[in-house]
C-alpha positions as CSV (number, residue, x, y, z in Angstrom):
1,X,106.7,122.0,53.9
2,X,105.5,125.9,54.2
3,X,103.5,127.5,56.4
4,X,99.9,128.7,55.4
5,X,98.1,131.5,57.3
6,X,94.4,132.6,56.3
7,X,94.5,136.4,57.8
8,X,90.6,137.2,58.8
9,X,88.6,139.5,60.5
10,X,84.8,140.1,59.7
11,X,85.2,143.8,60.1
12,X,86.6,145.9,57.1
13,X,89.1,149.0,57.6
14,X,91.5,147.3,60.2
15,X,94.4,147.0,58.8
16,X,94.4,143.4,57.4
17,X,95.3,143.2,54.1
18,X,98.0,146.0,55.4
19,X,99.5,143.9,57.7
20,X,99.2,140.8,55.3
21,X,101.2,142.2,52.7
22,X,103.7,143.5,55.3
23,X,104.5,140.2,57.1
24,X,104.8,138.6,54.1
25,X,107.3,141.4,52.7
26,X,109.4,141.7,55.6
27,X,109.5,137.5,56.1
28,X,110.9,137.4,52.6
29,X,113.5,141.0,53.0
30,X,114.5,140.3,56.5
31,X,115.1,136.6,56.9
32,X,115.1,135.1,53.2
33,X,112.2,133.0,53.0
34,X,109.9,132.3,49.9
35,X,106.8,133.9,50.4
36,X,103.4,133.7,48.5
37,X,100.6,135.5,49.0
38,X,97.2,134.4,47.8
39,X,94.5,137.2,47.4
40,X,91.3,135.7,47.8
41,X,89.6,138.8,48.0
42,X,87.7,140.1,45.1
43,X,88.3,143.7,45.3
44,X,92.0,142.6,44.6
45,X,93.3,145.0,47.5
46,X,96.2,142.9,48.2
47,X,96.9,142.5,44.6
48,X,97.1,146.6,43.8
49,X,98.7,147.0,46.2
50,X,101.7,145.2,46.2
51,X,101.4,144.9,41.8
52,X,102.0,148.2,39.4
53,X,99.3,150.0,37.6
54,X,100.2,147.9,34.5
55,X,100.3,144.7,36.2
56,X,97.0,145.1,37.7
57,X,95.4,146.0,34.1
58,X,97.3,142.7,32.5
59,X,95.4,140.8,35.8
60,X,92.0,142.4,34.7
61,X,92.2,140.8,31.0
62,X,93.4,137.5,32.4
63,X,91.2,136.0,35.2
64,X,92.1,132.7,34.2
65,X,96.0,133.5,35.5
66,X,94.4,134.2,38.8
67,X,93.1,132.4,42.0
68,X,89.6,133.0,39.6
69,X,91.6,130.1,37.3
70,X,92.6,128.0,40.0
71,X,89.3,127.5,41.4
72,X,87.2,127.6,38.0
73,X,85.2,124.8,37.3
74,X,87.0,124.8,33.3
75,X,90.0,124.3,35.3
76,X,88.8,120.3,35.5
77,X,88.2,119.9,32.1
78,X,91.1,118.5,31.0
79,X,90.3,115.6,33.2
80,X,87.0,115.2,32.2
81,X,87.0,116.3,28.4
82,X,90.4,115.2,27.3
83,X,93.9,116.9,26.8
84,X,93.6,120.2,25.5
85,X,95.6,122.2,23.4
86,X,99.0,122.5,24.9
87,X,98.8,126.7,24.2
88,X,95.7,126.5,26.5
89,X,97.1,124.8,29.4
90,X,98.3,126.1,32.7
91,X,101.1,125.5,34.9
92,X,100.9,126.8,38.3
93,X,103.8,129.6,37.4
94,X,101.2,130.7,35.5
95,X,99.4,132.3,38.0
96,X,102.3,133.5,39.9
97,X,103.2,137.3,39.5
98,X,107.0,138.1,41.2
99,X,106.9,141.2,43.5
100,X,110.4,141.3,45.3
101,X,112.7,138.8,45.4
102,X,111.9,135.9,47.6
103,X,108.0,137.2,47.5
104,X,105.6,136.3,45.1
105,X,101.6,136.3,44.9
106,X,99.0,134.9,43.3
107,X,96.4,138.1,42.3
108,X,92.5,137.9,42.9
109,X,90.4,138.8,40.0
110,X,86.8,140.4,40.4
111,X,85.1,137.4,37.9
112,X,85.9,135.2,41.4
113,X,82.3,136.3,42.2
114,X,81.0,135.0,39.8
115,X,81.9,131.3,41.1
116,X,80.3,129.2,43.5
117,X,82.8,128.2,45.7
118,X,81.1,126.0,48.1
119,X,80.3,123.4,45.3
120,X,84.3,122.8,45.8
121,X,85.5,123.9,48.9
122,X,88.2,121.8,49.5
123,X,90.0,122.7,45.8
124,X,92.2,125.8,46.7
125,X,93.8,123.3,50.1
126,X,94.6,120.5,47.2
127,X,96.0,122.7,44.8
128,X,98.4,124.8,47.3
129,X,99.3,120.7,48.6
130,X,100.3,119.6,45.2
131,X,101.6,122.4,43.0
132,X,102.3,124.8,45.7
133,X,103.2,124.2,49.5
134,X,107.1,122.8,48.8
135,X,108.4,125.8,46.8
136,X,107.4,128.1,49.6
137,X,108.4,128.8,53.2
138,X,104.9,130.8,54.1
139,X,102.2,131.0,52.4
140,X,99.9,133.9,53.7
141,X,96.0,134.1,52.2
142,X,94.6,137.1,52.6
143,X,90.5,137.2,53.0
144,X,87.6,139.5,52.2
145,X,85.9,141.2,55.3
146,X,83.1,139.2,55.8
147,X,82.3,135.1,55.7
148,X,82.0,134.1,52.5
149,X,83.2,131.1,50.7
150,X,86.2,132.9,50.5
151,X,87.4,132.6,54.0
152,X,86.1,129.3,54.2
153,X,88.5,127.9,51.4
154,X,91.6,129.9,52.9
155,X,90.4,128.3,56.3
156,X,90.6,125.0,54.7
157,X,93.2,125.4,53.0
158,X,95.4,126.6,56.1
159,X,97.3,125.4,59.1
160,X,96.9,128.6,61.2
161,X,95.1,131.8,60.9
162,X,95.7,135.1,63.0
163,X,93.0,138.4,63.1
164,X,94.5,141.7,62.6
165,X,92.1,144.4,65.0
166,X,91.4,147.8,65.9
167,X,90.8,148.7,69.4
168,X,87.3,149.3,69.2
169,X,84.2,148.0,70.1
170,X,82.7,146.4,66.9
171,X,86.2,144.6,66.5
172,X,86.0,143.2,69.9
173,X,82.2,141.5,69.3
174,X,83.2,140.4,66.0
175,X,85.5,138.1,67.8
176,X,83.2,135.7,69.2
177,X,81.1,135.5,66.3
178,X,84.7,134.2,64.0
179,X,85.5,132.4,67.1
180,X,82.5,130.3,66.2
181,X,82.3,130.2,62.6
182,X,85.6,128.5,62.7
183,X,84.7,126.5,65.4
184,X,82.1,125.2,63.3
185,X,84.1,124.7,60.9
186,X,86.9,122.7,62.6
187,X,84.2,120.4,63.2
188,X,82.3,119.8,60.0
189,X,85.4,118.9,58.1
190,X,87.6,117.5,61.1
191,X,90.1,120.6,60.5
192,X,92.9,121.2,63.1
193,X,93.5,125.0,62.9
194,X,95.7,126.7,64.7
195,X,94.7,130.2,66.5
196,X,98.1,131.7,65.8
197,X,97.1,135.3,68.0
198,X,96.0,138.5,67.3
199,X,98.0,141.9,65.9
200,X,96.3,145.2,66.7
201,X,96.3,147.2,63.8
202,X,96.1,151.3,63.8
203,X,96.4,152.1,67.4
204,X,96.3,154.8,69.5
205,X,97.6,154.5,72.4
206,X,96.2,158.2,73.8
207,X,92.8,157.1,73.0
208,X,90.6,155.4,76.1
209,X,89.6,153.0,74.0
210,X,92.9,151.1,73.4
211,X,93.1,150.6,76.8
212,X,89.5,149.5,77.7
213,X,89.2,147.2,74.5
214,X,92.3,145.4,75.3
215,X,91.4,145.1,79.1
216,X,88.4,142.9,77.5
217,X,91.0,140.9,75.8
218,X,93.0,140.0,78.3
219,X,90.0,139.5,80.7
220,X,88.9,136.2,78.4
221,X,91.0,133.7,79.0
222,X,90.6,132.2,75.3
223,X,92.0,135.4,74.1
224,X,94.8,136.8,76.9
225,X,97.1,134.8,75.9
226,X,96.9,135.1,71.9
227,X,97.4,138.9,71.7
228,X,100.6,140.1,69.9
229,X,102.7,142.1,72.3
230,X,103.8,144.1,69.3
231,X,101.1,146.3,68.0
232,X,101.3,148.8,64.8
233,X,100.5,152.2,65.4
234,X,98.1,154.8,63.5
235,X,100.5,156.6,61.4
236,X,99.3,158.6,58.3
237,X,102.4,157.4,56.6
238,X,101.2,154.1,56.5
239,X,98.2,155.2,55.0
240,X,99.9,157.6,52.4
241,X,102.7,154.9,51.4
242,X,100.1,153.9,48.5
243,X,100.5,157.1,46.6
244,X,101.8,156.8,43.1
245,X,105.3,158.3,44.1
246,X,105.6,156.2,46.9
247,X,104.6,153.0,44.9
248,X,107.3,154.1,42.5
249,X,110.0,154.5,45.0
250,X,109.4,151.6,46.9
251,X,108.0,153.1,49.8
252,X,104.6,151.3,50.1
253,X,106.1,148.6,52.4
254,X,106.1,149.3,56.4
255,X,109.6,148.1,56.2
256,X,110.9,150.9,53.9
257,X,109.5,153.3,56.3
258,X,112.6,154.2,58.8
259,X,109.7,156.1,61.1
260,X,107.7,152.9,61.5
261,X,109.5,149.8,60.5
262,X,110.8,149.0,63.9
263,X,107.1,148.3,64.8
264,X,106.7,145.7,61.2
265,X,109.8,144.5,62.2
266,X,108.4,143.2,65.4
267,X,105.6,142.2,64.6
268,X,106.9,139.6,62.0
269,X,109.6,138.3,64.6
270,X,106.5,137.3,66.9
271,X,104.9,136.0,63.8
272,X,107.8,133.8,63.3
273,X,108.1,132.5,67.0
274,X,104.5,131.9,67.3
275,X,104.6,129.8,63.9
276,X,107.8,128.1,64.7
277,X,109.2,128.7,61.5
């Protein structure tokens, strides 16, 4: 049975869907598992960037291949309505794009605003049980900055979760307030949810700040012990690997990056032990 992580943090511009993608990537490359990756984000961020330009524009005139299809209402109406024409049914490869081998991803689609996901909240967790969750060895869900219906069907849906952060101070009081969504949450629908830890994204070690912010982590007991000892640095090549020329080459995974990869590479390792997979 895989492994499903919901990576979350209410603050946008840290990193997440970043390290997302890469974990997943370098899980698949370096140790040959099956890896899918679910965007549940509707500005699609995790599916441009790991899909090609055309890829992405087939995604845009096809919403019902996407996590948008999945969690559609028209997707029940086969069971209510009758069979329907075998041309207009889909299989759950259908919403499954390859990216590398060993790594695949369901894409997001912007129409998934359009749906009100809290009238099902539990259909993404019994659609990745049946159709999904025995082909795969990680499943990784990457979320929208904010809390949303979203993150609460990739919370459901999940065994674990783990919050990419920058070392700053809006990061740090965000933590509490996730803390108790998900509390909540746990609660509500009787949910046992792992805290797998936290991964600082974009660091700078020179900077005060690092330091001080991560004194406060360690300081709170809930927290000390659920910070990633491997970190991933601010690096501008991380930031430019998204260029056209890099996309073409290859070069818009950490792991591609000689420079940097050490510091992916160490990250997923941790990832691994702490999700005993």
């Amino acid at each position: 049975m895989g492994k499903i992580v919901t990576f979350i943090n209410m603050k946008g511009g840290v990193g997440k869907t970043t390290t997302a993608v890469n974990v997943g990537y370098t899980i698949a490359k370096q140790y040959n598992k099956r890896v899918l990756l679910i965007d549940m984000d509707p500005q699609m961020n995790a599916t441009q960037y790991t899909l090609n330009n055309a890829q992405v524009r087939d995604i845009l005139t096809k919403p019902s291949n996407t996590v948008y299809g999945i969690l559609s209402p028209t997707n029940d109406y086969p069971k209510i309505l009758g069979e329907l024409k075998k041309e207009e049914k889909l299989s759950p490869k259908d919403y499954i794009y390859n990216i590398r081998v060993n790594f695949d991803i369901i894409p997001s689609h912007l129409e998934l605003m359009s749906l009100n996901l809290n009238e099902r909240p539990l259909k993404l967790k019994k659609f990745i049980e049946n159709e999904l969750k025995d082909s795969y060895d990680v499943i990784i869900l990457d979320c929208p900055p904010t809390i949303s219906g979203y993150t609460k069907l990739s919370l459901l849906s999940s065994d674990s979760y783990i919050v990419p952060m920058k070392t700053d101070y809006l990061s740090f009081f965000g933590l509490p307030l996730l803390e108790n969504y998900i509390s909540t949450l746990k609660a509500d629908y009787e949910k046992d949810l792992e805290f797998m830890g936290i991964v600082l994204t974009m660091v700078r070690t020179d900077w005060r700040i690092y330091n001080d912010v991560k004194a406060l982590i360690k300081k709170e007991p809930r927290w000390k012990n659920k910070l990633f000892k491997a970190e991933m640095r601010n690096r501008t090549m991380i930031e430019n690997a998204l260029s056209p020329e890099n996309k073409n080459d290859n070069k818009n995974y950490i792991l591609e990056l000689d420079e940097v990869k050490d510091q992916i590479i160490n990250i997923t390792q941790e990832f691994m032990i702490k999700g005993r997979l």
